[in-house]
C-alpha positions as CSV (number, residue, x, y, z in Angstrom):
1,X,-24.4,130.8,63.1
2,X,-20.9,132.4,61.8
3,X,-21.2,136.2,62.2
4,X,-20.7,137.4,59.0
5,X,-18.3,140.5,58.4
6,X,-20.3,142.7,56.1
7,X,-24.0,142.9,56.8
8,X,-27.0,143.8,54.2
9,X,-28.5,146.9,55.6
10,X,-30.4,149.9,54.6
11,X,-28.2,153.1,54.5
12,X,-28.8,156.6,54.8
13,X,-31.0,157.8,52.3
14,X,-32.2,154.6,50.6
15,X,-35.6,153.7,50.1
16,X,-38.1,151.8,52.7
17,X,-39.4,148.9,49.7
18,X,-43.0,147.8,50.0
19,X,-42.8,144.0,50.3
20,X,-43.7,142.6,46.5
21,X,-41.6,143.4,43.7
22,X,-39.8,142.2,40.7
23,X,-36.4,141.4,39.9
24,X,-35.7,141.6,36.4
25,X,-32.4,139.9,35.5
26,X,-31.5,139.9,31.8
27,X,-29.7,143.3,30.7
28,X,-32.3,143.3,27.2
29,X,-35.5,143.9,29.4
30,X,-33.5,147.5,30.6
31,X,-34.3,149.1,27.9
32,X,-37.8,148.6,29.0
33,X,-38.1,149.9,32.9
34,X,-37.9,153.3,32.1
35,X,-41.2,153.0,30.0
36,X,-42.8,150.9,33.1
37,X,-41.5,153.0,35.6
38,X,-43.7,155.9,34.2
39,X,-46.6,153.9,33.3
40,X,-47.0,152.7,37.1
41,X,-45.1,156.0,38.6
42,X,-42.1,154.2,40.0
43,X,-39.2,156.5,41.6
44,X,-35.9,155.1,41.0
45,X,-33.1,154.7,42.9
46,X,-29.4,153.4,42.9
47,X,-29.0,149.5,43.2
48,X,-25.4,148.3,42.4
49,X,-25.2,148.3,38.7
50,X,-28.3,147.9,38.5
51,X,-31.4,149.6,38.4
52,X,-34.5,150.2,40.8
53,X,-37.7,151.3,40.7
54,X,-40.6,151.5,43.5
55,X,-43.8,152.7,44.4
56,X,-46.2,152.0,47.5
57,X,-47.3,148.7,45.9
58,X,-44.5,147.2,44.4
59,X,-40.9,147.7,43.0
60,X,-38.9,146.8,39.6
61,X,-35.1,145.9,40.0
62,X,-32.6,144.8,38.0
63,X,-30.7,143.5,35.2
64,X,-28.5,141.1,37.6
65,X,-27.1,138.4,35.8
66,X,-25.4,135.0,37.0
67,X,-26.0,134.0,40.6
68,X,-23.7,136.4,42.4
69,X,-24.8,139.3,41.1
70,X,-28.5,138.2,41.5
71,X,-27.9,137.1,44.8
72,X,-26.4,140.7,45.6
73,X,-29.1,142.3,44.6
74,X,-31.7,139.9,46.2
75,X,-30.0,140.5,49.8
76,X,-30.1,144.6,49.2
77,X,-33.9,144.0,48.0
78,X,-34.7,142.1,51.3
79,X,-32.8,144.8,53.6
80,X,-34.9,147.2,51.7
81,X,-38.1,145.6,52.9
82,X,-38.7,143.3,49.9
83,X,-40.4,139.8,51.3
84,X,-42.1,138.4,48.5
85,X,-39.9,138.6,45.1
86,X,-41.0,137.2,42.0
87,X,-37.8,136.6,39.7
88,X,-38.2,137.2,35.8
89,X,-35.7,135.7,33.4
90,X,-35.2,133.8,30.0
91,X,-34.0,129.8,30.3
92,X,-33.0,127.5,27.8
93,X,-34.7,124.5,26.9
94,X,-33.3,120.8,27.3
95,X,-36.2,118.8,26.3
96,X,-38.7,119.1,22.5
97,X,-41.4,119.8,25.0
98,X,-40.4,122.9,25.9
99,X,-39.9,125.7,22.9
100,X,-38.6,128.7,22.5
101,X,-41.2,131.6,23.4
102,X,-42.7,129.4,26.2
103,X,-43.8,130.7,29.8
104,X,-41.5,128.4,32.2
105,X,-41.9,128.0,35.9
106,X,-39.2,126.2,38.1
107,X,-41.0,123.2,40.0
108,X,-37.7,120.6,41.3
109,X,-33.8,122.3,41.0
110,X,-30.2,120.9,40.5
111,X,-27.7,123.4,41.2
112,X,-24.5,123.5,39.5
113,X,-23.6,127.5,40.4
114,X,-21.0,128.3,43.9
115,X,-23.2,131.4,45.5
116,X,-25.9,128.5,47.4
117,X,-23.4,126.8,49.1
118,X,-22.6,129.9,51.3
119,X,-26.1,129.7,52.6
120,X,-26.8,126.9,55.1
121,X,-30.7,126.7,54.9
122,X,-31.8,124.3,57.3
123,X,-34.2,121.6,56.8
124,X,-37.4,123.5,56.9
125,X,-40.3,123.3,54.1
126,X,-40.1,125.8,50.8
127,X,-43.1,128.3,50.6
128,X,-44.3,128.2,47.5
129,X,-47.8,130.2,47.8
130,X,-46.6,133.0,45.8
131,X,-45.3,130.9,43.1
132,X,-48.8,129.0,43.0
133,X,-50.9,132.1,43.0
134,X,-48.5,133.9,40.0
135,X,-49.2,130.1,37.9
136,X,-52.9,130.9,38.8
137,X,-53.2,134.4,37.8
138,X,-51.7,133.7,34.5
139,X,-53.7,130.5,33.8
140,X,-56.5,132.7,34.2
141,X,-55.3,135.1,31.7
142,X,-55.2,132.7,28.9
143,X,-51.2,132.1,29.5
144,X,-49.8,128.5,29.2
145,X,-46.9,128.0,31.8
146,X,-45.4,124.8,31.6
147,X,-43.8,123.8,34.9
148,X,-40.6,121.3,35.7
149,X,-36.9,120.9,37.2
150,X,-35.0,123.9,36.6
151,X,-30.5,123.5,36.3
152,X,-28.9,126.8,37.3
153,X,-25.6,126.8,35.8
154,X,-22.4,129.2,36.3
155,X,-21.0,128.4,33.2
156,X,-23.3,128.7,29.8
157,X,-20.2,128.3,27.8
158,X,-19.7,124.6,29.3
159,X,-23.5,123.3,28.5
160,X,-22.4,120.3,27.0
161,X,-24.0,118.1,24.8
162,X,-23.6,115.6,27.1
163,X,-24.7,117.0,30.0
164,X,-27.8,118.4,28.4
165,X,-29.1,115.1,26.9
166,X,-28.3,113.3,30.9
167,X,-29.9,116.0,32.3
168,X,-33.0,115.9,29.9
169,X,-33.0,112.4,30.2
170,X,-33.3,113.0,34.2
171,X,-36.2,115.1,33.6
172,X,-34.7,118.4,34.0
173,X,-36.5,120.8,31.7
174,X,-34.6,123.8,31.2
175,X,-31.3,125.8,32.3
176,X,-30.4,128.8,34.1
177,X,-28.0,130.9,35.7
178,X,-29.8,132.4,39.0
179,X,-32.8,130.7,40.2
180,X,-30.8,127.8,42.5
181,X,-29.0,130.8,44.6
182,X,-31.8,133.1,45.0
183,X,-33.9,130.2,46.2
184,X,-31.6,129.3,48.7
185,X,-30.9,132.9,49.7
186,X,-34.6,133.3,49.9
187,X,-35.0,130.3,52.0
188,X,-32.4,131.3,54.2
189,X,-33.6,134.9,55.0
190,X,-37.6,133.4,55.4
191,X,-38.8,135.2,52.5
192,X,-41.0,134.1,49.2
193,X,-39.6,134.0,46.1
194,X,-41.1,132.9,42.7
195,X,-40.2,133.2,39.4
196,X,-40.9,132.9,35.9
197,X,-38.8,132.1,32.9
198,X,-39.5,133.2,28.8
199,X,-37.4,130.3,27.0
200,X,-35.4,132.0,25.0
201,X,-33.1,129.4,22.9
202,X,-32.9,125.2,22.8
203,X,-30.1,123.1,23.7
204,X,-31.4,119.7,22.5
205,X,-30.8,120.4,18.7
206,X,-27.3,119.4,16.9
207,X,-26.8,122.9,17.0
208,X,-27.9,125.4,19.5
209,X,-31.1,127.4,18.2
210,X,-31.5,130.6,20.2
211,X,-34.7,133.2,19.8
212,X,-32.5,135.9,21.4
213,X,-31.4,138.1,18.6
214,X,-35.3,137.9,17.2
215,X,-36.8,141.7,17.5
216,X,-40.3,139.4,17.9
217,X,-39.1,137.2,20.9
218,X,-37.2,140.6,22.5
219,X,-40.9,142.1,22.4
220,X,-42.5,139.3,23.9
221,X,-40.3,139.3,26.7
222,X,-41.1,142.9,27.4
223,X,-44.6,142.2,26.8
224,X,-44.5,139.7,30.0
225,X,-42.3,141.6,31.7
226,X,-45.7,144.6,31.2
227,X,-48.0,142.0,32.3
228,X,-46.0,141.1,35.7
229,X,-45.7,145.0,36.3
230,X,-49.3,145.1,35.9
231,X,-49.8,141.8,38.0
232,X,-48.0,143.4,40.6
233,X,-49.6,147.3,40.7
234,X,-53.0,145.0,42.0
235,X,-51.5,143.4,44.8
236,X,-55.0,142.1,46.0
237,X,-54.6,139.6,43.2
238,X,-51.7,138.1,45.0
239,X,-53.1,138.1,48.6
């Protein structure tokens, strides 16, 4: 393996990271962290432009959006001590089946973002325990998460109508800009990644319909953010 010049490691000063945490990508859920950090006694500390938050059990990071940034982060979070990250994000929908306000999990990928390709992974098979046992634990607690091929995208701004309705048509559910890379960047440092998605606008229409400005979908969002925060400060459950 190619040496790589610079080299993800913790500094002087920075926090050791217990190994389960969250990493909260879209820059509306900020608002919220300070709220959760006091709720489950987080101490924060600098991350990039970001923000982060941890305790003995688990820690809260974020917003990082698009997959460099993301990926950044994810590589700091695993220096740290971070081993089993569970990613929290919105995702538009490509299909009717899948409506704004839906819980989303990734299960099948098409990558169409530049970070991934830096990572040679190997052939070895994805870990998805942590993933299962997060679907679980919500199933349990009356949550719906529908589950299917996830497109991580660069580009939101080039979502064509064409390549939506091929795409939908190929099964692919929904659309991203993160999950491909940090998947890959998990599976190339050996560490467990999940992640869960609030659809937050649809693609399918004529024109695009998006629950993103809606005061009721911005609360639900932090209200599953609370629930994965809370998910997380009983880390038996995910034993």
């Amino acid at each position: 393996m190619t040496d790589c010049v610079i080299i993800p490691k913790r500094e002087r000063g920075e926090p050791h990271l217990p190994p389960l945490g969250l990493l909260a990508v879209n820059p509306s859920d900020r608002s919220h962290f300070s709220a959760l950090a006091q709720q489950h006694v987080l101490n924060r500390y600098f991350l990039f432009n970001a923000e982060l938050y941890s305790n003995r059990q688990f820690f809260l990071a974020g917003p990082a959006v698009g997959a460099p940034m993301a990926t950044l982060c994810l590589e700091k979070l695993i220096a740290l001590g971070a081993s089993r990250i569970i990613l929290y994000g919105w995702c538009g929908s490509l299909t009717p089946s899948l409506s704004i306000g839906n819980v989303f999990a990734p299960a099948g990928l098409l990558s169409e973002e530049g970070t991934s390709t830096h990572y040679p992974c190997g052939s070895g098979p994805w870990d998805d325990s942590l993933q299962r046992r997060i679907i679980e634990i919500l199933a349990s607690q009356g949550q719906i998460v529908i589950q299917g091929p996830v497109w991580t995208t660069d580009a939101p701004y080039r979502e064509t109508k064409e390549k939506v309705a091929r795409y939908c048509e190929q099964g692919i559910m929904a659309v991203d800009m993160e999950y491909t890379a940090l998947r890959t960047v998990a599976a190339f440092r050996r560490v467990q990644l999940a992640a869960v998605f609030l659809v937050s606008d649809e693609l399918y229409h004529d024109s695009w319909q998006q629950g993103i400005g809606r005061k009721s979908f911005r609360q639900q969002s932090h209200r599953l953010l609370n629930e994965l925060c809370t998910l997380l400060s009983r880390t038996d459950e995910l034993i």
